[in-house]
Each structure stands twice: as structure tokens, then as C-alpha cells.
N, CA, C and O of each residue as an XYZ file, in Angstrom:
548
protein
N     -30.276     56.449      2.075
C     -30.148     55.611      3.254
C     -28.852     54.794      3.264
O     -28.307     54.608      4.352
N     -28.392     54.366      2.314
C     -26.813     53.787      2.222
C     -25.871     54.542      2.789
O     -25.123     53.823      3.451
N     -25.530     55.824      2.832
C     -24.561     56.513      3.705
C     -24.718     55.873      4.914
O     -23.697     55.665      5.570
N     -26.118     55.407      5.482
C     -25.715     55.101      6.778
C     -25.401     54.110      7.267
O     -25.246     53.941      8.476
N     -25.247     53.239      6.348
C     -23.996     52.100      6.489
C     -22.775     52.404      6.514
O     -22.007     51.595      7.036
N     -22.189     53.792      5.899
C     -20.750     53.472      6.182
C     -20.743     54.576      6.773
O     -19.515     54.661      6.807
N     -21.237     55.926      7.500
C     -21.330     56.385      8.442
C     -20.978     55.204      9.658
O     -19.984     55.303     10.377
N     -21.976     54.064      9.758
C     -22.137     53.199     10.941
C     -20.740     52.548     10.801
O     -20.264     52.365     11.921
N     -20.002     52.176      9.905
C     -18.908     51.355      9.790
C     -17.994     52.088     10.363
O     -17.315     51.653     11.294
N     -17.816     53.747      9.693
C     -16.438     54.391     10.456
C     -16.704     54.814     11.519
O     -15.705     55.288     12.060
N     -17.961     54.906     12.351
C     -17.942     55.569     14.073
C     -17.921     53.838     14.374
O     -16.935     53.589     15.068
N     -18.477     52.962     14.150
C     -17.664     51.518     14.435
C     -16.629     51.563     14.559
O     -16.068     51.400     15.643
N     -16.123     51.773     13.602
C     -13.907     51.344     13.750
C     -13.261     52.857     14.303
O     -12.033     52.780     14.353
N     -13.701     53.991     14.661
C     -13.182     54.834     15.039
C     -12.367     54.316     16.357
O     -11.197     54.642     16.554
N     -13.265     53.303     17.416
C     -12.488     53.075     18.730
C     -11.328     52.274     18.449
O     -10.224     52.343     18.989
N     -11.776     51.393     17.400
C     -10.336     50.510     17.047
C      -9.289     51.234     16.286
O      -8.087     51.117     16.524
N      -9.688     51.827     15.555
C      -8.191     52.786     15.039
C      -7.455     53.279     16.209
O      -6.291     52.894     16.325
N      -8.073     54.280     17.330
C      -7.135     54.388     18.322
C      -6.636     54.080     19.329
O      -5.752     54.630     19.985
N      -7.576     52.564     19.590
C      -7.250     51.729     20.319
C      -5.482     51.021     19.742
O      -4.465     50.836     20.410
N      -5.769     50.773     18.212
C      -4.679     49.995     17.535
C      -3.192     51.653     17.722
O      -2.027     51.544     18.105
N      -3.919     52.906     17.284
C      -2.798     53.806     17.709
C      -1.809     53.448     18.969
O      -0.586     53.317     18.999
N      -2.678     53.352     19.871
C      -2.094     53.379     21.444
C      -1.521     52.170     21.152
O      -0.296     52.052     21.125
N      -2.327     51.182     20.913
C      -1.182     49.710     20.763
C       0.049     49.470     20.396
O       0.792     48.545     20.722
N       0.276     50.644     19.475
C       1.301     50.170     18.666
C       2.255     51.865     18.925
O       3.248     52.136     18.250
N       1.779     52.662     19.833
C       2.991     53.405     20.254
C       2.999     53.949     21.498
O       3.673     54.951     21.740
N       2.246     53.339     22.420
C       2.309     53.370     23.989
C       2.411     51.668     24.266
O       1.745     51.147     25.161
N       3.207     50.986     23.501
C       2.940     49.224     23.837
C       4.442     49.187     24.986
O       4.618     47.970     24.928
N       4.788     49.341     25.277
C       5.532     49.130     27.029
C       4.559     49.716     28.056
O       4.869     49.355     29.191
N       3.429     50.544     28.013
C       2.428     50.875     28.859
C       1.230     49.688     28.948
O       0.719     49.181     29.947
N       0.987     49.449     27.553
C       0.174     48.606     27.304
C       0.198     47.147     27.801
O      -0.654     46.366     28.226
N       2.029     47.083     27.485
C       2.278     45.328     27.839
C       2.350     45.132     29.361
O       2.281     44.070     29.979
N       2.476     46.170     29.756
C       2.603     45.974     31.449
C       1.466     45.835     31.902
O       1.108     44.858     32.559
N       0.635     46.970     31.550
C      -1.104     46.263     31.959
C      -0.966     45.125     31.383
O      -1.369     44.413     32.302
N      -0.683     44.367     30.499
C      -1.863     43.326     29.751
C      -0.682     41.828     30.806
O      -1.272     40.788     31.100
N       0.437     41.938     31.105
C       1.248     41.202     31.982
C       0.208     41.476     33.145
O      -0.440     40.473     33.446
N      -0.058     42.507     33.790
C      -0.918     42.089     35.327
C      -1.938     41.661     35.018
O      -2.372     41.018     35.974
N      -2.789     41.634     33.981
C      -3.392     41.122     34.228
C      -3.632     39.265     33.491
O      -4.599     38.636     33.061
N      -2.192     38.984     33.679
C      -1.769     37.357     32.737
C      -1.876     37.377     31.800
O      -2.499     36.414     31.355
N      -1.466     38.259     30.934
C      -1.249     38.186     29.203
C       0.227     38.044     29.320
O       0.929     38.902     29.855
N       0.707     36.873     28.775
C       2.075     36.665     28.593
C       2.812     36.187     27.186
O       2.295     35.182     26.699
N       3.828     36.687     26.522
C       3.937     37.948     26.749
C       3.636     39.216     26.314
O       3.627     39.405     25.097
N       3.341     40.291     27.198
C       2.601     41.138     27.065
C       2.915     41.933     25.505
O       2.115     42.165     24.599
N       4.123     42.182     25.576
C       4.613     43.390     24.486
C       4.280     42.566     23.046
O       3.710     43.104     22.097
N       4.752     41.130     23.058
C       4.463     40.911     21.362
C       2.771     40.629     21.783
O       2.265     41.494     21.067
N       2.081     40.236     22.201
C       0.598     40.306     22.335
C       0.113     41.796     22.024
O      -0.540     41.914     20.988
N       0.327     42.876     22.730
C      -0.143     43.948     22.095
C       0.948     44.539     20.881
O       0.767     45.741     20.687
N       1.580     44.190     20.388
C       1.882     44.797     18.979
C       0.669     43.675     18.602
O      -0.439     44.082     18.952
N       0.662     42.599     18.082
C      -0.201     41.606     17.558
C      -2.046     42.071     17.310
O      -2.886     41.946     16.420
N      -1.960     42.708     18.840
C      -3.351     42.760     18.812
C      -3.410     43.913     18.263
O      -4.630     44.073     18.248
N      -2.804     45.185     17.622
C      -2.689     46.710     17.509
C      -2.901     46.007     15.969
O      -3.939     46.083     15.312
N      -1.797     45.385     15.612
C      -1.910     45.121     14.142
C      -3.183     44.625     13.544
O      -3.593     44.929     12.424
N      -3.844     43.733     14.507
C      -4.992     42.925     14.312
C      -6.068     43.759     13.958
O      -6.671     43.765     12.885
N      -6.264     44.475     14.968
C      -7.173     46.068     15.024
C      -7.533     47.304     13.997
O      -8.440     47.955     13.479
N      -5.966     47.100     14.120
C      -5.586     47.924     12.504
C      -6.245     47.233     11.525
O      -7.419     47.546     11.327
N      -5.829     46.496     10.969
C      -6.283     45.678     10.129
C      -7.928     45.375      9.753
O      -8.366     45.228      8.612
N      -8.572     45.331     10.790
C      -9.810     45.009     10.761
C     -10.474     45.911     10.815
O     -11.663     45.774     10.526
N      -9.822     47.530     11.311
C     -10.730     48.634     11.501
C     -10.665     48.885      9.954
O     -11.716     48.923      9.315
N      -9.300     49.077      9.265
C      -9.491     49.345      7.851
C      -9.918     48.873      6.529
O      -9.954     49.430      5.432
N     -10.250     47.625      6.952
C     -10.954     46.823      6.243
C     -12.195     47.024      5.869
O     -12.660     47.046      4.729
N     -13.035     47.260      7.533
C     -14.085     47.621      7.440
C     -14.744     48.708      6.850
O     -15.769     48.650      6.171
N     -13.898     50.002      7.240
C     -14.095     50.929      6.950
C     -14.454     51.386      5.435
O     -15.409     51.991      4.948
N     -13.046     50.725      4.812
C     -13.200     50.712      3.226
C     -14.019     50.028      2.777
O     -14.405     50.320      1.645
N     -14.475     49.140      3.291
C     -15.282     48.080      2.290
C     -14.568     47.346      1.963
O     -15.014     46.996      0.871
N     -13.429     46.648      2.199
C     -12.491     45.445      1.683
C     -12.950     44.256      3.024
O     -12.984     44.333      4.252
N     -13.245     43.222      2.048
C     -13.419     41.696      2.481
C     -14.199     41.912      4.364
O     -13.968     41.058      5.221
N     -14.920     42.947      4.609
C     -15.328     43.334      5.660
C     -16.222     42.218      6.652
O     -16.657     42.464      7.778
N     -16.345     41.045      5.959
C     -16.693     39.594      6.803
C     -14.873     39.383      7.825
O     -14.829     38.974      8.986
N     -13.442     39.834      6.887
C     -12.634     39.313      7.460
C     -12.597     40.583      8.575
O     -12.796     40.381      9.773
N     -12.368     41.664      8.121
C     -12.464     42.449      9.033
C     -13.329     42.551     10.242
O     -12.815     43.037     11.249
N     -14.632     42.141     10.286
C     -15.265     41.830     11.399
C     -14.979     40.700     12.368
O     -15.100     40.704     13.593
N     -14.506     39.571     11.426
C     -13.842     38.400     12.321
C     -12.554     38.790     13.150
O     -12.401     38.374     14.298
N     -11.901     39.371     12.702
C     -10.665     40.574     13.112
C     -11.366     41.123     14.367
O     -10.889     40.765     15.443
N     -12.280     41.824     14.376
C     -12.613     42.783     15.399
C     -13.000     41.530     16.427
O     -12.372     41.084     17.387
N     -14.020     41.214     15.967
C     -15.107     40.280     16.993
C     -13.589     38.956     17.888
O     -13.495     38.636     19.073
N     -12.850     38.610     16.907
C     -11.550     37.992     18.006
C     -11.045     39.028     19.115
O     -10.773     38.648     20.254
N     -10.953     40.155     18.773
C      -9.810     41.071     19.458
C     -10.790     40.886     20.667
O     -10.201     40.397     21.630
N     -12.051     41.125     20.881
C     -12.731     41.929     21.384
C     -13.080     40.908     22.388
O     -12.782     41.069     23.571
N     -13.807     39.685     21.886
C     -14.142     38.658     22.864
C     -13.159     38.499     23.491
O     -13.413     38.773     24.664
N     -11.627     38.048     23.301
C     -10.321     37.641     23.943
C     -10.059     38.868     24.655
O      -9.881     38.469     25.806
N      -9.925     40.170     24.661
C     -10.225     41.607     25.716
C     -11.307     41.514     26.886
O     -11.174     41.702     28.095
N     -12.544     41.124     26.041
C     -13.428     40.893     27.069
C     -12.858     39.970     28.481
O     -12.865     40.392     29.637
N     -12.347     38.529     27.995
C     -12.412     37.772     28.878
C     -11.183     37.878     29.315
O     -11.182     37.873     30.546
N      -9.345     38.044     28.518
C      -8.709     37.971     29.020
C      -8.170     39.025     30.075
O      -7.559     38.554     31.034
N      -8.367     40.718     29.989
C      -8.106     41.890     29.921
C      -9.373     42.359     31.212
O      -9.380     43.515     31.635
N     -10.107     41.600     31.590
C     -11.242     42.527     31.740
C     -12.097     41.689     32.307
O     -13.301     41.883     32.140
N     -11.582     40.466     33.181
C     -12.221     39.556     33.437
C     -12.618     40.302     34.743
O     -11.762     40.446     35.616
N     -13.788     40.747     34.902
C     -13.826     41.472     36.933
C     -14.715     40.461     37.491
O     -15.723     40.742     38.140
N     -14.374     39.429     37.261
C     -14.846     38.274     37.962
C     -13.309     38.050     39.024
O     -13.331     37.662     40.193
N     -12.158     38.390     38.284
C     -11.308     37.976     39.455
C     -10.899     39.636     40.108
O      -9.864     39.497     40.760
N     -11.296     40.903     40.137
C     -11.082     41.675     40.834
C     -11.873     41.846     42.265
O     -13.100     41.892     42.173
N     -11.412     41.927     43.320
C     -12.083     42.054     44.720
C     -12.595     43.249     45.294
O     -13.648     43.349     45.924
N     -11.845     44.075     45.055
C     -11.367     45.429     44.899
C     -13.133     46.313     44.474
O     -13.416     46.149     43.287
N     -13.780     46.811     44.955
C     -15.688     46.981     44.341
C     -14.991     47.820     43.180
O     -15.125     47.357     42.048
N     -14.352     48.855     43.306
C     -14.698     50.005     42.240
C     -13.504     49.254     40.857
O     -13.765     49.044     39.672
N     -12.511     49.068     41.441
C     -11.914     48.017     39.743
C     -12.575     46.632     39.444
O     -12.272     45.821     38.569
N     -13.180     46.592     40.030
C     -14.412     45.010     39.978
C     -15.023     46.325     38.885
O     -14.498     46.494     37.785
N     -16.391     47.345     39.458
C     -16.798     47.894     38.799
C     -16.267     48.386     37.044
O     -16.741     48.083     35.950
N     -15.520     48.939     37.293
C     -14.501     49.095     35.941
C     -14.183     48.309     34.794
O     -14.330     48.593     33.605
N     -13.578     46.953     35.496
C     -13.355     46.244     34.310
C     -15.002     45.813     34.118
O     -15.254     45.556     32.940
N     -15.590     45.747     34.582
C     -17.182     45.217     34.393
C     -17.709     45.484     33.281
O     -18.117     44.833     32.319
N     -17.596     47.150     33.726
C     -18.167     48.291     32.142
C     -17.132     48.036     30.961
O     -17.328     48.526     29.850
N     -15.870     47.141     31.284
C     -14.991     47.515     29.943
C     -15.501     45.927     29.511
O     -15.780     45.972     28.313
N     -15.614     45.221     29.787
C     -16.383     43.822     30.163
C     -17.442     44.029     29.071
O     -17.145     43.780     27.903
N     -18.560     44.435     29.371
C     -19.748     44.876     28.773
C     -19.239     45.332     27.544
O     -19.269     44.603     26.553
N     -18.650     46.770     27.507
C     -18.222     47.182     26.141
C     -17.223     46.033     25.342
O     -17.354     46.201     24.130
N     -16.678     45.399     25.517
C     -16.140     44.947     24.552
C     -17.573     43.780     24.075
O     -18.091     43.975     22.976
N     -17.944     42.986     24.691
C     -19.381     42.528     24.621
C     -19.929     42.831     23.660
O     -20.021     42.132     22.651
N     -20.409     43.991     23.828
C     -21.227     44.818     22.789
C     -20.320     44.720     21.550
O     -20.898     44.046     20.697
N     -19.422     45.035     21.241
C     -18.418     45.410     20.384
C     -18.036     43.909     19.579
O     -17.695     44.038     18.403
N     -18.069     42.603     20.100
C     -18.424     41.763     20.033
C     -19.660     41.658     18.940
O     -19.428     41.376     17.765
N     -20.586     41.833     19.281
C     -21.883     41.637     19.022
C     -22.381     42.675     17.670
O     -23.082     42.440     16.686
N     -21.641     43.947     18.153
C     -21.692     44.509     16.827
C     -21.104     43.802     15.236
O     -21.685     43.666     14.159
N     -19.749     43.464     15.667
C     -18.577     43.018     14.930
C     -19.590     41.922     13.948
O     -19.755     42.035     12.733
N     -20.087     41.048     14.682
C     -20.993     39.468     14.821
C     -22.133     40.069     13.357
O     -22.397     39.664     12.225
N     -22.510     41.171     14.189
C     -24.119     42.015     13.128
C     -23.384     42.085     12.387
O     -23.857     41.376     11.499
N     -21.909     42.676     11.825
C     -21.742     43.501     10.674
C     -20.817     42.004      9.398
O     -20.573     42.060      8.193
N     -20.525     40.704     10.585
C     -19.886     39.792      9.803
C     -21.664     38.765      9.092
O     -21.583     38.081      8.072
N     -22.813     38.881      9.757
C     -23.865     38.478      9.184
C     -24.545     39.258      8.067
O     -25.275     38.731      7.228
N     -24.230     40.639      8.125
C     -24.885     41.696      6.980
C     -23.847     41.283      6.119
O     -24.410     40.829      5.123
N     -22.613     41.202      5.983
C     -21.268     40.623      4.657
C     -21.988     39.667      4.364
O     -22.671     39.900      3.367
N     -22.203     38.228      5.007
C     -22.844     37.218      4.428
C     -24.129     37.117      4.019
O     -24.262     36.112      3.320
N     -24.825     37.541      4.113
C     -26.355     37.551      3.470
C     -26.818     39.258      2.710
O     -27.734     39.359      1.894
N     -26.251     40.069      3.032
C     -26.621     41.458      2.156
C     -25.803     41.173      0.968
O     -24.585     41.004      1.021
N     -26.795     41.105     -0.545
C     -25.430     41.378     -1.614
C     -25.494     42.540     -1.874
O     -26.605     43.050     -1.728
N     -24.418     43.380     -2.332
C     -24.224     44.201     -3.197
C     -24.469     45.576     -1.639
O     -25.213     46.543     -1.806
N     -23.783     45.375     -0.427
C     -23.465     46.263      0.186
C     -23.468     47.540      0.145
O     -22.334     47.872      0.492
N     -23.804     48.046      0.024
C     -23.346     50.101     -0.356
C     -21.913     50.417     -0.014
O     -21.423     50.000      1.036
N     -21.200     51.175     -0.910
C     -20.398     51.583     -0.336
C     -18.790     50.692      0.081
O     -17.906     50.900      0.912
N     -18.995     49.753     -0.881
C     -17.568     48.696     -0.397
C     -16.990     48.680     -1.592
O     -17.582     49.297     -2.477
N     -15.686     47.978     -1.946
C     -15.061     48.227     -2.750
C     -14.694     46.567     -3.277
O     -14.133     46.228     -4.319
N     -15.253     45.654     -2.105
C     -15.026     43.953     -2.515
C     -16.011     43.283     -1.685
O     -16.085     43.627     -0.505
N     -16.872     42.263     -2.187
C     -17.889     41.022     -1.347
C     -16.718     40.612     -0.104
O     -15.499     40.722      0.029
N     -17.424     40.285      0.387
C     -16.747     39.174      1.568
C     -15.534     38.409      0.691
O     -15.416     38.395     -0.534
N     -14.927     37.966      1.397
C     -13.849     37.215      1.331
C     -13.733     35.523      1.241
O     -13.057     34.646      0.705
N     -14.892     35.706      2.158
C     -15.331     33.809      2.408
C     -16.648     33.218      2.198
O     -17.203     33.698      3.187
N     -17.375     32.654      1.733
C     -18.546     32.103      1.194
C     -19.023     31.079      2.018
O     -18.922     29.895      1.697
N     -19.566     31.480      3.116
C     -20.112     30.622      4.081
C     -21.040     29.506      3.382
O     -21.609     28.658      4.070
């Protein structure tokens, strides 16, 4: 039954690895979306956030300090949610619709991040990691 903790960890960070890909080599595509929609400025914000991503997807994945790595994710994700994806200010029904669902998913993604930074702090001896948490709540 331990495989399926880190089964669950790498289809977890699979979206952030290529989310952080695209970040960090489509980022003049990226920074222009993240400028319309008031991320300023856009281009060092998404290198920042690609690195962030990075960082936290591989963390997790391996089993290194994976409380930081989830705090990693669960920032990216809430600040996407609300800054990136707010369809409270779209008028527009079907990109209202859109960012809604990307809204939701990061949410979730959120919430996952949240589950997997509470299993670091109270599960000892994890399956499958290579270091405890990082921070001792």
C-alpha cells in the first residue's frame, strides 16, 4: 500500500512539472497573459513562479522536505487561483465560465497541496521519502 503514496505524489506534481516547463520556456506568452490579467511584472513573475513550481514539484516527488514543497505548491496555486483566474471580474459568460473551472482547479490543487503539507506533519516515517519535513510545527 505505500507505493500509493508516491504513485499519488508524482500524478500530483506531474501538472506542475509542465506547468513550470511552459513557465520557464514559453514565459513572453505566459507574461503577456499574466500582464492582462494585472500581474505586473509579468515576465519576472512567471520565471519566479516556474521556478517555484519546479521546485516544489521536485521536492515532492522525491521525498525531500515535502511539507516545503507543498507550501511551494499550495502558494503558487492559491495566488493563480485568485490572481490569474479571478472570473469574478470576467463579463464575457463563456471566459467567465473558463477561468471559473481554472478557478476551481487550482482550489482543489490548493487543498490537495494543504492534505499532503498535513500528512508531512503528523505521518512519521512516510514511505518512500528520502528526508522528514523540514519544519517542526
Amino acid at each position: 500500500m505505500d507505493v500509493l503514496f508516491l504513485v499519488g505524489r508524482i500524478l500530483f506534481s506531474l501538472i506542475f512539472l509542465s506547468s513550470a516547463v511552459a513557465h520557464l520556456t514559453k514565459t513572453d506568452a505566459m507574461a503577456g497573459y499574466a500582464e492582462s490579467r494585472g500581474v505586473r511584472p509579468g515576465r519576472p513573475m512567471v520565471l519566479i513562479s516556474g521556478v517555484q513550481i519546479l521546485v516544489g514539484a521536485v521536492l515532492v516527488i522525491f521525498g525531500i522536505w515535502i511539507d516545503l514543497g507543498a507550501i511551494l505548491l499550495a502558494l503558487f496555486t492559491l495566488a493563480a487561483a485568485v490572481l490569474m483566474h479571478g472570473f469574478w471580474r470576467d463579463k464575457e459568460p463563456m471566459a467567465r465560465m473558463n477561468e471559473m473551472v481554472q478557478f476551481q482547479k487550482d482550489m482543489a490543487l490548493t487543498g490537495a497541496s494543504l492534505i499532503l503539507l498535513y500528512l508531512a506533519w503528523t505521518v512519521e516515517d512516510l514511505p518512500f521519502t528520502i528526508t522528514g519535513p523540514l519544519f517542526n510545527p
